[in-house]
N, C-alpha and C positions, 0 to 999 in steps of 0.2 A: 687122766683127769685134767682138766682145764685150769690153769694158774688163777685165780681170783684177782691178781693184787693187779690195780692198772697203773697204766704206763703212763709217762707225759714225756711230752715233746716240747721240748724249750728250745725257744726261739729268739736269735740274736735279738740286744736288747738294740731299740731305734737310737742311732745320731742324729746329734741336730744337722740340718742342713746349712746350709750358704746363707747367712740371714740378708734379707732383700732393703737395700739402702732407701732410705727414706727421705723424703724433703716437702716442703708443705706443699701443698699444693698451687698450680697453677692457673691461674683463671684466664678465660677469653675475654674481651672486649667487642660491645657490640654497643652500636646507638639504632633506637625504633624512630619511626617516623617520625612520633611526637614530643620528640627529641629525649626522651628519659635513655639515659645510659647504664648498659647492662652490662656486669660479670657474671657471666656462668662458667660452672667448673665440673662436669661430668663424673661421676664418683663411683663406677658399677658396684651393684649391689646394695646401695644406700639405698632402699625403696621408701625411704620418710624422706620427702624433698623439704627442704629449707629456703625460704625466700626472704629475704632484708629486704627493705625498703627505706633508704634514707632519704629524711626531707628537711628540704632548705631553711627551718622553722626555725631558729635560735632561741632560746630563753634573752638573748641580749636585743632583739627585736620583741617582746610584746610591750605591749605599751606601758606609759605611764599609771603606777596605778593599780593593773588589770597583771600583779606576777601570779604564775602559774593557769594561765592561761595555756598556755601550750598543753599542759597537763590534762588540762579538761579535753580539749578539744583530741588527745590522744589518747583519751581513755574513752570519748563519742564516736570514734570512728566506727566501733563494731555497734554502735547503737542505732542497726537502721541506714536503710538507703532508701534511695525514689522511688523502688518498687517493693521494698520487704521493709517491715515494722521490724524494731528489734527483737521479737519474741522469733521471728519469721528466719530472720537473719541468722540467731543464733542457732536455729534450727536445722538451717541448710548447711552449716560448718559444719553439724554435729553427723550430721549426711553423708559428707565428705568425707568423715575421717579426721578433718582438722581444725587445727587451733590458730586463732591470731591473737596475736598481741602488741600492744603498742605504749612506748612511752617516748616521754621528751627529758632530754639533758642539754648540756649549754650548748653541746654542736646543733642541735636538731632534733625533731622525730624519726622515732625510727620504729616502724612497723614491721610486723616479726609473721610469719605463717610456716605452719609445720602441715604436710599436706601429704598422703601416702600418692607415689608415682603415678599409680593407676586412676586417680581424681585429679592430677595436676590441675588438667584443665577446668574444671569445677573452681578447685582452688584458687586459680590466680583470676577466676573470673567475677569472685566473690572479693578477692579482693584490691580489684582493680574497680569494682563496684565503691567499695567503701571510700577508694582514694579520690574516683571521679565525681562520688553525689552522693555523700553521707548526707542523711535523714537531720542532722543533730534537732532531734525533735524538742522543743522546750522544755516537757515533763521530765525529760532525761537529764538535761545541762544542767535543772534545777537539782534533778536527783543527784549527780556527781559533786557538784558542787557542796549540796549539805554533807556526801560522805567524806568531800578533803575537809572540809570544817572540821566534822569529827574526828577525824585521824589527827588534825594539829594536835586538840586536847593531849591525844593519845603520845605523842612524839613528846610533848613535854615530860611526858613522866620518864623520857625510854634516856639515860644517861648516855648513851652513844651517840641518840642525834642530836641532845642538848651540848656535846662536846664540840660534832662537826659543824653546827651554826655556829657557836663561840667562835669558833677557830676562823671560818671563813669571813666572818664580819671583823674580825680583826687586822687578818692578812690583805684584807685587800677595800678601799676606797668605798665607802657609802653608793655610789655613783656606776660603779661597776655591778655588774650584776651576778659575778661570780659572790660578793658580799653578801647575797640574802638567800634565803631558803629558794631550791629548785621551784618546789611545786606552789611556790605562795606562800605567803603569811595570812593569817585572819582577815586581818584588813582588807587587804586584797582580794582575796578569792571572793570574797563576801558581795564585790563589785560584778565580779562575771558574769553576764547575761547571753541570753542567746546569740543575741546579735552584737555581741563580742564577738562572742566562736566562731559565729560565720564571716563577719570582717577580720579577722586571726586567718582564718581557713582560706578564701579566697585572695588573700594578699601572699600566702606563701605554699600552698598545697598546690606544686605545677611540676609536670613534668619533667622540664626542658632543666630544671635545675635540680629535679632527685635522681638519683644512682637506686638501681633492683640489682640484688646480687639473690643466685639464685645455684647451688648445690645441690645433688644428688645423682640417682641412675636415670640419666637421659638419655639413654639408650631406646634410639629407634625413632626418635623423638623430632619430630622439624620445630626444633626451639624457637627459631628466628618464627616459623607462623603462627604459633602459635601463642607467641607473646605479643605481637602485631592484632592478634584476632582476642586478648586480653587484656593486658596494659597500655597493651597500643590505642582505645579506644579511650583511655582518658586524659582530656584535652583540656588546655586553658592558653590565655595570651601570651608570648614567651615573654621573661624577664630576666634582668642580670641577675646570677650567685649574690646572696649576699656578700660585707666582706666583715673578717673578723676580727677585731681589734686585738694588740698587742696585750698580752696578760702583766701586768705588776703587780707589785708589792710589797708589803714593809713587813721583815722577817725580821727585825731588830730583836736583840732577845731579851723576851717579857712572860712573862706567866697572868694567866687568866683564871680565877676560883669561880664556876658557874657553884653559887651559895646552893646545898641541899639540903638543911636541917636533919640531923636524924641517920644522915646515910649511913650505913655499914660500910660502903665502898666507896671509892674514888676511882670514879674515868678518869684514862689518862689519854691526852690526846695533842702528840710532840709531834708540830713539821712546820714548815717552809716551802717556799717556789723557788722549782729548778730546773734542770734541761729536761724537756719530752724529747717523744722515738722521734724527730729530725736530730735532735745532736749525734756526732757521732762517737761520744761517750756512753750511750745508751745503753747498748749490751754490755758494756761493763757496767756499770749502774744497776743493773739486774742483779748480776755476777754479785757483786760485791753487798746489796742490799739484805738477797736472797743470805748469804754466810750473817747478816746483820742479827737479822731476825724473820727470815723466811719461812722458818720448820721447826718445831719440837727438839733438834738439834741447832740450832743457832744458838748464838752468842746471846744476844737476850734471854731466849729460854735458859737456856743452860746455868746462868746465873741468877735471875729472878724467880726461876720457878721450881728449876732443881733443887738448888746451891739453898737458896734464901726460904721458898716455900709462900714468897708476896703473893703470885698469882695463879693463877689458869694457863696463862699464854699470853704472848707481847708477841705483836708482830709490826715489821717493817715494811715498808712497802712505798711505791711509783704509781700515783695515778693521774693519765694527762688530761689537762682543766679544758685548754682551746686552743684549736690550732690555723692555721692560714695559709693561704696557697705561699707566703715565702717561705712559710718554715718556721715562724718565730714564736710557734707555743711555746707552753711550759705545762710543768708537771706539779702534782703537790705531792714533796717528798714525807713520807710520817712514821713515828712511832705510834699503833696502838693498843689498848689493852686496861687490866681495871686491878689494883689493888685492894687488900683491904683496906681500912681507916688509918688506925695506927700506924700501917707499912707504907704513909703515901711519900712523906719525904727521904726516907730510907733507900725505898726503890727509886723515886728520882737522882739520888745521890749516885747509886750503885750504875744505876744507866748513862750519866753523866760519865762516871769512872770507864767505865767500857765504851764509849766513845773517846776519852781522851789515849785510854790504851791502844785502843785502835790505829788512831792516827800515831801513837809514838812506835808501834811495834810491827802493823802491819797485820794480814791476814796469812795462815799458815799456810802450807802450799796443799794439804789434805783436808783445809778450808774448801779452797778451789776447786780442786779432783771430785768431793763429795757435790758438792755443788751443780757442776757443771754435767757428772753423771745424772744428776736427778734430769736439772732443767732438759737436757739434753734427747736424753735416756724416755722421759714420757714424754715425751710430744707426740711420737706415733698414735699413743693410748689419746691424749690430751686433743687431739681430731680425728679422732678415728669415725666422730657423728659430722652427719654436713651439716648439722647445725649449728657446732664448734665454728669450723670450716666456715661457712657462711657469716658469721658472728663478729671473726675475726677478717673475713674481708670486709666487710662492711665497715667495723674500728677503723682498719687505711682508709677508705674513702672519706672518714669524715674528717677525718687528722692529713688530708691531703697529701698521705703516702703512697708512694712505688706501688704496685701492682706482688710485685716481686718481694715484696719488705721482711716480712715475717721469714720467708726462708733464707735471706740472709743474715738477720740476724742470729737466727740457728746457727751458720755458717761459724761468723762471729762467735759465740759462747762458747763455740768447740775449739776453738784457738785463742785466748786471750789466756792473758799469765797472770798471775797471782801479784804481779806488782800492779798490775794496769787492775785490777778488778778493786785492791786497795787502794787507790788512788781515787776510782772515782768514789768510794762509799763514804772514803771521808772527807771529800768535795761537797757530797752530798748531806753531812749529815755535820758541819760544823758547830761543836758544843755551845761557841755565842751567837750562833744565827740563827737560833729557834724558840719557839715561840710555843708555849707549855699552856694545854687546856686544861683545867681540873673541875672536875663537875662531884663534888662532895662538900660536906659539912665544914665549913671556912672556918666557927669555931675552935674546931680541931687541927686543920693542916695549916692555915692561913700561917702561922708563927713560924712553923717549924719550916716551910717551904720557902719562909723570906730569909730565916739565915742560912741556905744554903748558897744564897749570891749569885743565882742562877739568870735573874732578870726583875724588873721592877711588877710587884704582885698588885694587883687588881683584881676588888671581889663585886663581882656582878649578880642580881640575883636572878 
């Protein structure tokens, strides 16, 4: 008789292998005839190609008057060309496969397309369409225009970006233009006409001064013809780079109550201007901001949200304002994040306290370790899409960086010590150099926020 009971065969359990060293990626350099200059980076297997498109359009060049003009004009661009209406237009992306999108910040516009490998050509022909002979038909300019109207209303009510207008119209000179809202104020937008757009659009929408950076599986591919037989066909007179003016600013330290009657909560919204990726304090500035208040484990958390129970989450954080072929951006260093009412002066006290600990004791050395494993450690994950990848080449082009930039500062994060990453966070982050947003009930914090001695308090409404 035949045994019933069956057998298994077990089989050695798998090793991991030789794990395969990593570095960001590297991009080519290529200029087209009509003179737009190109980064392509070959990525097998990406079959969702990623294409940037940065243009020479500054928010510091629209006119008197007409701010957020850029904004218009970069949200007309998929609105119609000289041969497809925009119902038309949007139809032929949806054909492809792909998506475009576009907006404007202080460096420029930056049009965005996400296009599967096998439509490339479709794709960048649709949007070499938009950049050469956008339609911007007047029913649309008008349409756009009434929807940022709309959205101001809306942004008033949102305490985040009533924090970040405080803050930027404070930090920095009426006259700059990093002082006002990106996309316009009522005023302003309210100005915008067609033939702004198109005087906007022809004064800076040209090849010979935007950068196409373009990611993915280009495999098999004559890139160089095929961008010549697409981008290549959109032409204008050539013109100098803009240039971009030096950033300042007054970080004297003062607090600001944007008055909200009523609020349960107070936005908190702490920073200053300081080195962007040219200094070469950078990657520790990271390093160190990151252990500040980077993550769920940082030092702000740990005591605001753990310890205390004030908030949600408090983060830190490096974001660069404008930069210039010398090199002399700058950054707005900040704390953000939102209390309740009663905990507004408390938690600013306690934050205050852990910066001045900071500076007196220093970051631990398993501050560091943790740290530097994250930043480190995801990056692979962290571009593993070309649209990362592309995203972040494109950031170097407008901030006038290396080619090469991003993978050394990887480099960089993986060797810096624990005194140099302390060093720069409390460079960064000095307790009288900053300049305190509060978007809540002035009633209630206005008092308790001025005996903490922290800065001269002004209630705005």
């Amino acid at each position: 008789m035949t045994d019933p009971t069956p057998t298994m065969t077990f089989h050695p359990q798998p090793t991991a292998g030789t794990p395969t060293p990593w570095a960001f990626p590297a991009p080519e350099r290529t200029t087209l005839a009509n003179g737009l200059t190109v980064l392509h980076c070959d990525r097998p297997g990406q079959q969702l190609v990623a294409v940037e498109v940065q243009l020479d359009a500054p928010l510091a060049a629209e006119p008197d008057g007409l701010d957020g003009i850029a904004n218009i004009l970069a949200r007309a661009l998929s609105e119609g060309t000289d041969t497809l209406t925009a119902e038309e237009y949007a139809g032929e992306l949806e054909r492809a496969g792909a998506t475009l999108d576009a907006h404007a910040d202080h460096p420029g516009i930056r049009v965005s397309l996400e296009v599967p490998a096998s439509r490339l050509e479709r794709g960048l022909t649709l949007l070499a369409d938009a950049l050469r002979a956008p339609a911007l038909p007047e029913d649309e300019i008008e349409r756009l225009v009434a929807n940022r109207l709309d959205e101001i209303v809306h942004e008033q009510a949102n305490p985040a970006r009533r924090a970040a207008k405080a803050l930027y119209a404070t930090l920095f000179e009426e006259a700059d233009r990093l002082s006002r809202p990106r996309s316009g104020t009522a005023d302003t937008v309210k100005n915008i006409t067609r033939a702004a757009v198109q005087s906007f659009y022809a004064d800076h929408v040209r090849p010979a001064t935007a950068t196409a950076v373009v990611v993915g599986d280009l495999t098999g591919l004559d890139l160089g013809a095929l961008l010549e037989a697409t981008l290549g066909g959109w032409t204008a007179a050539p013109t100098a780079a803009g240039v971009h003016a030096p950033v300042t600013g007054d970080d004297t330290g003062r607090v600001v109550i944007v008055d909200r009657p009523g609020s349960v909560q107070t936005q908190l919204l702490i920073g200053r201007i300081g080195p962007d990726r040219h200094d070469p304090l950078w990657a520790a500035q990271i390093l160190g901001t990151y252990c500040l208040g980077g993550t769920l484990t940082s030092r702000l958390d740990r005591v605001l949200r753990e310890e205390k129970g004030y908030t949600y989450g408090v983060r830190a954080f490096a974001q660069p304002l404008r930069s210039n072929a010398e090199g002399s951006g700058r950054a707005l260093l900040a704390i953000s994040g939102s209390v309740d009412t009663a905990s507004t002066a408390p938690a600013l006290a306690d934050t205050w306290t852990i910066l001045r600990t900071l500076a007196a004791e220093g970051l631990t050395d398993a501050e560091r370790e943790e740290a530097v494993q994250f930043l480190v450690g995801v990056a692979p994950l962290k571009y593993e899409t070309a649209g990362s990848v592309a995203a972040t080449l494109a950031d170097q082009v407008e901030q006038y960086l290396p080619d090469d930039y991003q993978a050394e500062i990887y480099r960089q994060l993986a060797a810096l010590d624990t005194a140099a990453a302390t060093a720069a966070v409390v460079a960064a982050f000095p307790p009288d150099r900053l300049v305190t947003v509060l978007v809540g009930d002035a009633t209630v914090i206005a008092d308790q926020v001025r005996e903490l001695g922290i800065g001269e308090v002004t209630v705005v409404s």
